[in-house]
C-alpha positions in Angstrom: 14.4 -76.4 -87.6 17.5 -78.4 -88.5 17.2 -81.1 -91.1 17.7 -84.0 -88.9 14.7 -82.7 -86.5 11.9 -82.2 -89.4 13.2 -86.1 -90.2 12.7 -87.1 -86.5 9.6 -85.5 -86.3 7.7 -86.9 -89.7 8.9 -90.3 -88.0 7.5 -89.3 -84.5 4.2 -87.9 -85.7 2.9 -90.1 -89.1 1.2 -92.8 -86.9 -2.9 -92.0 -87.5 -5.9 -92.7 -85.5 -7.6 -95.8 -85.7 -11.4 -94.8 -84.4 -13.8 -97.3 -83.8 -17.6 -96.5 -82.7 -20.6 -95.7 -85.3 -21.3 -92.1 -85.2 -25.0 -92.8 -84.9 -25.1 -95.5 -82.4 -26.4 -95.2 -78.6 -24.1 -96.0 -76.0 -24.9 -99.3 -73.7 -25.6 -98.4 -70.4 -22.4 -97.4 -68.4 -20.9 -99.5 -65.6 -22.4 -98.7 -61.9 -18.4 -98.2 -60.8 -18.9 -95.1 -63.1 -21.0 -93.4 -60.6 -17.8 -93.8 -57.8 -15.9 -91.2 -60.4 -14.8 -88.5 -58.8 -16.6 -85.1 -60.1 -14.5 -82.6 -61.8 -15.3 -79.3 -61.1 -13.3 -76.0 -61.2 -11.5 -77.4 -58.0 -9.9 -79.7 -59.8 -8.0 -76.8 -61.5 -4.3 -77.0 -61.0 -1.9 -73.8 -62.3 1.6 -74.6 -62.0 4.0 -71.8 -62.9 6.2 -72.8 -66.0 9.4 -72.9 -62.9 7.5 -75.0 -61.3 6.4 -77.7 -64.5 10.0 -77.3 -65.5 11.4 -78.9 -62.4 8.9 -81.3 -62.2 9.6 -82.8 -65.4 13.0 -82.6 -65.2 12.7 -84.4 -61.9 10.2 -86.8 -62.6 11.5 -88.5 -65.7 14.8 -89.9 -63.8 14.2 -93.3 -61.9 11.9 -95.8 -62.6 8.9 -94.9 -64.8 6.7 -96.8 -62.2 7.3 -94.0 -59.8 6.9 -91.1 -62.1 3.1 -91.0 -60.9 4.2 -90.4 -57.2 6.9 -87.7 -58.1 4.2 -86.2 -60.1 1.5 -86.3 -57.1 4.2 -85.1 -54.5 5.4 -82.3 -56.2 1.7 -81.3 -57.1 0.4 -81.3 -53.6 3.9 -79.7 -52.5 2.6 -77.0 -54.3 -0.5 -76.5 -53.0 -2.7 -78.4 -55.2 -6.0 -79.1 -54.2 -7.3 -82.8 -53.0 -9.6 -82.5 -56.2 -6.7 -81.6 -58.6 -4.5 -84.6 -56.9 -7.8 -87.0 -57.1 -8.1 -86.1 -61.5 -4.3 -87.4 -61.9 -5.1 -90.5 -59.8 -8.4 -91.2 -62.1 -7.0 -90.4 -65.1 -3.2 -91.7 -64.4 -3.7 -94.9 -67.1 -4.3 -92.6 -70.0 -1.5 -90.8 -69.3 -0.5 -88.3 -66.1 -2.2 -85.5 -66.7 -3.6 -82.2 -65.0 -6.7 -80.2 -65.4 -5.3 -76.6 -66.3 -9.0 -75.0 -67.2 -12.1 -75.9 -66.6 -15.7 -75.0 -68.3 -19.3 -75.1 -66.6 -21.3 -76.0 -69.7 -24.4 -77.5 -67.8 -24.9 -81.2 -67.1 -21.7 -82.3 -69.0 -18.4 -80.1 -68.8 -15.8 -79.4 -70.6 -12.0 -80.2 -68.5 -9.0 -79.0 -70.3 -6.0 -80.9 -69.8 -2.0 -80.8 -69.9 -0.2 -84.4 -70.6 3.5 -83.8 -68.5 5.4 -86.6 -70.8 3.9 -87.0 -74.0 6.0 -86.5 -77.0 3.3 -85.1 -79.2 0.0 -83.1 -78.6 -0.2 -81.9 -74.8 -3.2 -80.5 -74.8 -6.3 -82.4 -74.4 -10.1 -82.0 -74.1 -12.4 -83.9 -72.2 -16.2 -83.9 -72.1 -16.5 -85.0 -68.1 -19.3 -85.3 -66.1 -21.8 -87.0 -67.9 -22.3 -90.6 -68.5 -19.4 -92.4 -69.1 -18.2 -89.6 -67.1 -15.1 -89.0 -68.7 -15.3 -89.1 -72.5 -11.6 -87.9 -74.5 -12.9 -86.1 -77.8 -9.5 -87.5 -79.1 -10.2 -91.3 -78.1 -10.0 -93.9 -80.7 -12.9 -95.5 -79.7 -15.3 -92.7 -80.7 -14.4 -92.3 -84.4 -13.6 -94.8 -87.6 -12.8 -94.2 -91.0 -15.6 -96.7 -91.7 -18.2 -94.5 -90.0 -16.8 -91.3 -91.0 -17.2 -92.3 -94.8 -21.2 -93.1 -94.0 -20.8 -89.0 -94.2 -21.7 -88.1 -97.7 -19.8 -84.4 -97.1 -16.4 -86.7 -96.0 -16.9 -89.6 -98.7 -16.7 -86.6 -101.2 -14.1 -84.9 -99.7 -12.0 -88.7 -99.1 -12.2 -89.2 -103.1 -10.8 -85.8 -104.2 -8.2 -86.5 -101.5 -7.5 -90.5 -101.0 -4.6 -89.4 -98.5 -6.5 -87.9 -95.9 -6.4 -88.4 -92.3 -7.5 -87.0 -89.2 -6.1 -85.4 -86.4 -6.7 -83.2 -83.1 -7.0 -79.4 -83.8 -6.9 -76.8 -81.4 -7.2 -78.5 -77.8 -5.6 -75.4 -76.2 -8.1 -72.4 -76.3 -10.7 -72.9 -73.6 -13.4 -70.9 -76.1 -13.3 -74.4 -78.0 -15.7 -77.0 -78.7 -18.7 -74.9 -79.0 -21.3 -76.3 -76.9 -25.1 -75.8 -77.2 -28.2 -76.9 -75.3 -31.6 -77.4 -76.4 -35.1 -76.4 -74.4 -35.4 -80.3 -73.7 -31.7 -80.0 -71.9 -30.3 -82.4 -74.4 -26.3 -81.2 -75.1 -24.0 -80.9 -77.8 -20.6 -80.7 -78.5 -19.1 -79.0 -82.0 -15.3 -80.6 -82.5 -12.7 -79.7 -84.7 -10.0 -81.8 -86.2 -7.9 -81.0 -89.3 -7.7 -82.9 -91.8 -4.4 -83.8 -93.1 -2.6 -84.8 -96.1 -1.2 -88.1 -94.9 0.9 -87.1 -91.6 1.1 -85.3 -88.5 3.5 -83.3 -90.2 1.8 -83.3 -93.6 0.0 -80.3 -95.1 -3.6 -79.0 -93.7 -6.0 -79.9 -96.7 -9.5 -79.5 -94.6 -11.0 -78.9 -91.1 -13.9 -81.8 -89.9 -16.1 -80.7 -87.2 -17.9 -83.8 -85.4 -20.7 -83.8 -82.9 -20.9 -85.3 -79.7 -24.2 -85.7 -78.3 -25.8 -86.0 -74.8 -29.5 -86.6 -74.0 -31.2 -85.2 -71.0 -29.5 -87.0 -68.4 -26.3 -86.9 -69.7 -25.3 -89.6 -70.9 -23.4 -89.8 -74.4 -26.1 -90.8 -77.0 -23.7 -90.8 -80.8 -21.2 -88.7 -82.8 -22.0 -87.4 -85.8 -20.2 -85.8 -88.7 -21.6 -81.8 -88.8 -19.3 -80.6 -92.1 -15.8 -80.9 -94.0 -14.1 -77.4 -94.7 -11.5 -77.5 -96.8 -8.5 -75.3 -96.0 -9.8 -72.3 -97.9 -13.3 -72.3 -96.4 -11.8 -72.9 -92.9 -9.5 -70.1 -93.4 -12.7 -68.0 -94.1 -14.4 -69.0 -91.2 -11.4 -68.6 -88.4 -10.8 -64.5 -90.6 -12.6 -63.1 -87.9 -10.0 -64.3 -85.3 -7.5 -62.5 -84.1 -3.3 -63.7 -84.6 -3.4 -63.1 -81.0 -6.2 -65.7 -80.1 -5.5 -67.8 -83.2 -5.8 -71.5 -82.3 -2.9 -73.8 -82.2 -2.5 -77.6 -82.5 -0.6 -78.0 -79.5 1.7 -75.7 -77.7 4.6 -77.7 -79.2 6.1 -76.3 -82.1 5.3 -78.0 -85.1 7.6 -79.1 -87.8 8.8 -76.4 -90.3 5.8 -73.8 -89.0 7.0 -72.8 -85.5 3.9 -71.9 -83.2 5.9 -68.7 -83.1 8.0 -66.7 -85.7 10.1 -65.7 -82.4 10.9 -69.1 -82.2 11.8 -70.0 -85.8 15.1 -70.6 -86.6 18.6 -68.4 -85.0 20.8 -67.5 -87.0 24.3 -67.8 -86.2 25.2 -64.1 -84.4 28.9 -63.2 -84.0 29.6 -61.7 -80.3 32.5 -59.0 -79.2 33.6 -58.9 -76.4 36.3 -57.8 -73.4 38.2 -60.2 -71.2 36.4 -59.3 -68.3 33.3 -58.1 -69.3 30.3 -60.0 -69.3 27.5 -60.4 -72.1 24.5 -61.8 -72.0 22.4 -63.5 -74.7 18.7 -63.5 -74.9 16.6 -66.2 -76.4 12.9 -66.5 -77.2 11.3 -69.5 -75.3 7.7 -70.7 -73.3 8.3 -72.7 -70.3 5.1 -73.6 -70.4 5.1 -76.1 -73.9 8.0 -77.9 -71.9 10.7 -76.9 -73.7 13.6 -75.2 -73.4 17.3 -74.0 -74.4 19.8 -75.7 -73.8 24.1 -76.1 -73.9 24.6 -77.8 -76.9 28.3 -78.9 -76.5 29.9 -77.2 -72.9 31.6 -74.2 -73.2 34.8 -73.4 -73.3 36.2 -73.4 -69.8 39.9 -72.0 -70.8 38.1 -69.0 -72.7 34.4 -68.7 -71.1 32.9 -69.1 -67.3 29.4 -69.5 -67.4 27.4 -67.1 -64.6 24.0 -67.3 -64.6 20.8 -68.5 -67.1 17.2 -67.3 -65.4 13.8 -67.1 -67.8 11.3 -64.0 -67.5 7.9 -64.7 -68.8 6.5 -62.0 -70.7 4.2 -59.4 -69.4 0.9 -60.9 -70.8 -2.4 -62.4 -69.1 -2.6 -64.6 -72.0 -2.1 -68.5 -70.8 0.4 -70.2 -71.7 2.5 -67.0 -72.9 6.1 -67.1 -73.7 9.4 -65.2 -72.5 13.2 -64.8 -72.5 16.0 -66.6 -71.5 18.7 -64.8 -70.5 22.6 -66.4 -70.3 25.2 -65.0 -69.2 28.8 -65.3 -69.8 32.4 -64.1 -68.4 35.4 -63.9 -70.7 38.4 -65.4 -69.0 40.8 -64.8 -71.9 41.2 -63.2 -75.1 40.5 -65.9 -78.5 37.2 -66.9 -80.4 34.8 -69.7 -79.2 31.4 -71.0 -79.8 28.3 -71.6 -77.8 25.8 -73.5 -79.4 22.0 -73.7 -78.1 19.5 -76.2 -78.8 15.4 -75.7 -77.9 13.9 -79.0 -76.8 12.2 -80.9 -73.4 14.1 -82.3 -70.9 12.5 -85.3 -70.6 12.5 -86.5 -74.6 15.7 -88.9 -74.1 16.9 -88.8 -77.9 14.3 -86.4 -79.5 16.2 -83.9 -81.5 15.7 -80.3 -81.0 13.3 -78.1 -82.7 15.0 -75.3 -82.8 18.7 -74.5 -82.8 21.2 -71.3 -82.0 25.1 -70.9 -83.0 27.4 -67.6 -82.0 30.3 -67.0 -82.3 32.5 -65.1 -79.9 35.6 -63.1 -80.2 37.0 -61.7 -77.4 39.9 -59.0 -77.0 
């Protein structure tokens, strides 16, 4: 990552949660329009292709940001999403727009896992749904406060060896997480990570907090409670088991200065030889599906260079949310040297600078 992106991105990312409900008091009873919420189930799964999320958010960022939420819903059931996917975007459209891309049958209360089209951070979300309220967002502010968390003797410890700390979402991607267990009473609980940071988003990992989040027998949300602070080394231990393939990620966003990928870490400048003539195409690592992508940093040179195609192919992998290739190809017009220069970024992050940038050079004879 450039130098000017890891600055734009400690600037984007520092701001910290500001969680505010006691982690062992009851809920009030919900409001009765909370029954009129529309059930999520596994029919409220959408899966886009990463073509198809592309376009969308290239498309539906233009215009006025009040009709962003139509585009969204028009392009959605253009595709053939179902009346339940399209009904979860209208519900949940004032938190952000939104899709459910997995969903988990846990028992009374469910687990939704979401995709946010526009946000500049995090885009993957989990939701406890289902229950009473009956959508809870484990990343809320109302369900967490520094006050409450330093009631926790394991945290108040932990806060004193390291006064900088703050929490953040962990790995809201893998549908295997937050562990959920049910007792013989049919009362529910939900084990959450988040890592614990040294100051920033884009700060060092110093611990791992896992909260619970518990239901009673009806399902309704009864308190959160702190379960135990890992610090980096005992978390490490405890995620040895897990495979690099199936290693949980913060987000599908590459974070600054550790790339979610090494494929994707920084390009070095490549030199290119080629024939008036003869095309050549170059090949760069990317995933669609986080939203970003490469693009033409400055236009080529016209008098030297003719642009002919740029397609992606997704890797062969049943893994969601897998990466793959761009491929760009180019015509020499005339012999000289030119540059093309590549940057990695979304579409629809007016100003956000890249994460990720590529430089060749090109000689032709």
């Amino acid at each position: 990552m450039t130098r000017p992106a890891i600055f734009a991105a400690l600037a984007l990312c520092c701001a910290t949660f500001n969680w505010f409900v006691p982690l062992a008091r009851p809920l009030s009873p919900a409001p009765s329009a909370a029954d009129s919420t529309p059930r999520i189930t596994a029919n409220s799964v959408w899966a886009p292709t990463p073509e198809q999320l592309s376009d969308i958010r290239r498309k539906c960022t233009e215009g006025d940001p009040a009709q962003h939420e139509t585009c969204f819903l028009d392009a959605m059931k253009s595709s053939g999403a179902s009346e339940e996917a399209l009904a979860f975007v209208k519900e949940f459209a004032a938190n952000g727009l939104a899709y459910v891309r997995a969903f988990r049958d846990t028992g009374h209360v469910d687990i939704a896992y979401i995709e946010y089209l526009f946000r500049a951070n995090d885009l993957d979300g989990v939701l406890l749904v289902n229950g009473t309220p009956p959508i809870i967002d484990v990343d809320d502010y109302k369900f967490l406060s520094k006050e409450d968390l330093r009631k926790s003797a394991d945290y108040a410890t932990f806060l004193q060896k390291n006064p900088n700390a703050n929490v953040f979402p962990a790995d809201r991607y893998h549908t295997e997480q937050p562990v959920e267990s049910s007792s013989d009473n049919g009362r529910q609980s939900f084990e959450v990570d988040y890592l614990i940071l040294n100051g920033c988003h884009a700060c060092a990992r110093i611990g791992t907090l896992v909260v619970g989040f518990d239901f009673d027998e009806s399902g309704r949300f009864v308190k959160t409670r702190v379960l135990k602070v890992l610090t980096s080394d005992d978390a490490d231990r405890e995620s040895a088991e897990i495979s690099e393939e199936d290693r949980p990620m913060l987000s599908r966003r590459p974070e600054p200065g550790s790339p979610e990928d090494a494929k994707e870490s920084k390009i070095d400048p490549t030199e290119i030889h080629s024939k008036v003539g003869t095309s050549f195409t170059i090949i760069l690592p990317a995933n669609h599906t986080t939203g970003y992508s490469w693009r033409l940093a400055k236009p080529v040179d016209s008098n030297v260079l003719k642009q002919l195609s740029e397609t992606y192919s997704e890797d062969n992998s049943t893994r969601i949310g897998s990466g793959g290739r761009e491929l760009w190809t180019f015509e020499p017009l005339r012999k000289g040297t030119t540059d093309i220069e590549f940057e990695y970024a979304r579409p629809f992050e007016k100003g956000a600078a890249p994460v990720n940038t590529a430089k060749y050079k090109v000689e032709i004879k």
